[in-house]
N, C-alpha and C positions, 0 to 999 in steps of 0.2 A: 504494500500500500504506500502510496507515496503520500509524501508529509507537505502541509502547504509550506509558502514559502512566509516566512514574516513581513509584514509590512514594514518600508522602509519608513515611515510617519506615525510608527508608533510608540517610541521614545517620545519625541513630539506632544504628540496628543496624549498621552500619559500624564504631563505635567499642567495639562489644561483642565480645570473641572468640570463634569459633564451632567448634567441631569436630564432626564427623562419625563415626560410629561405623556398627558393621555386625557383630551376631552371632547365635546359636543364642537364641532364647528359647521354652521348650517348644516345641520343636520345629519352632518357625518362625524362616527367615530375617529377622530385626529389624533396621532403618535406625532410627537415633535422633541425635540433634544436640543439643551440649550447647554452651550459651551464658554467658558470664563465667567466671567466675575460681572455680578448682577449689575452694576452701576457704572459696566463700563461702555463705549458708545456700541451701537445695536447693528448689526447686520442681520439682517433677512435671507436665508441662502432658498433656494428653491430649485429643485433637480432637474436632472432630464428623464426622458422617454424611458421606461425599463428601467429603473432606477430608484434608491431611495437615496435619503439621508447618507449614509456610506459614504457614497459615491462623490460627495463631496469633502470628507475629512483631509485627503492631502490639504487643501485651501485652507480649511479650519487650524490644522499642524500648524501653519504660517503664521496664523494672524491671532498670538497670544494675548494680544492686551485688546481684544472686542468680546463682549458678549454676542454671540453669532445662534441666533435663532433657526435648527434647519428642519424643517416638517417633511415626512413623507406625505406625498401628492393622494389626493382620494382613489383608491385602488392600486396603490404602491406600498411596499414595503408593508408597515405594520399598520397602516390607515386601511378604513374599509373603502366600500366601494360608495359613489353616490346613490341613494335609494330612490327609483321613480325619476331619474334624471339620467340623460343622455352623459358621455361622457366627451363631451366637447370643447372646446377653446372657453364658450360663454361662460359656461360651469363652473370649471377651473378658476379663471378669472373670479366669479362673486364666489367662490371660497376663500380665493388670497385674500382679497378685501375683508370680507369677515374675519380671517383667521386673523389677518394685523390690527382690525380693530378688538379683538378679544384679545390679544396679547397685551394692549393698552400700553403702547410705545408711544401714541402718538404720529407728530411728526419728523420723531429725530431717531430716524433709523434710515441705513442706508439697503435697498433693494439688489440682489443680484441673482439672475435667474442662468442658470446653464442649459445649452441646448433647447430641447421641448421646456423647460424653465422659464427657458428667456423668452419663450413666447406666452407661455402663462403673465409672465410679469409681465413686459408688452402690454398685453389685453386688459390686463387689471387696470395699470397705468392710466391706460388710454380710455379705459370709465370712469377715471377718478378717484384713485387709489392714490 
């Protein structure tokens, strides 16, 4: 049996604190994972296509001194799926917006979405997020 290989970003993220979170966002069960120190400036990360939260920790390993907020997307990772709702750009979008106003950050967080991410963010953006 072959043994995985370590992550090279786990030294790294080791020294960053991580908690894990779990609740209602429009109507969907949300898993999201908040990395550093509460009072420090906010990043919003947001995944791509096939992907969860993970997927973005090399980034996170980098950027010790933010509080980096990263949710898995409704039907990703540890999130459910949306119930009674297509699973389209629109959707997506009015969950980001809900999700960052349930966080209650305000407006002093900085948005970064990767790949299918950055089009989620995009769309949000672009209704007024």
């Amino acid at each position: 049996m072959a043994t995985m290989i370590a992550s090279p970003y786990a030294e790294q993220l080791a020294r960053i604190p991580v908690r894990a979170y779990r609740a209602a966002v429009a109507g969907t069960e949300t898993a999201w994972w908040e990395y550093g120190e509460a009072d420090a400036p906010v990043l919003v990360l947001v995944h791509g296509f096939r992907g969860d939260h993970h997927g973005l920790e090399p980034v996170v390993a980098q950027l010790p001194g933010f509080r980096i907020i990263s949710p898995d997307l409704p039907g990703f990772g540890e999130s459910a799926t949306f119930d009674g709702r297509p699973h389209d750009i629109e959707a997506y979008a009015d969950w980001l917006a809900a999700f960052v106003e349930q966080l209650g950050v305000g407006a002093s967080y900085t948005l970064l979405g990767h790949s299918f991410g950055s089009i989620v963010a995009a769309a949000a953006v672009a209704r007024g997020l």
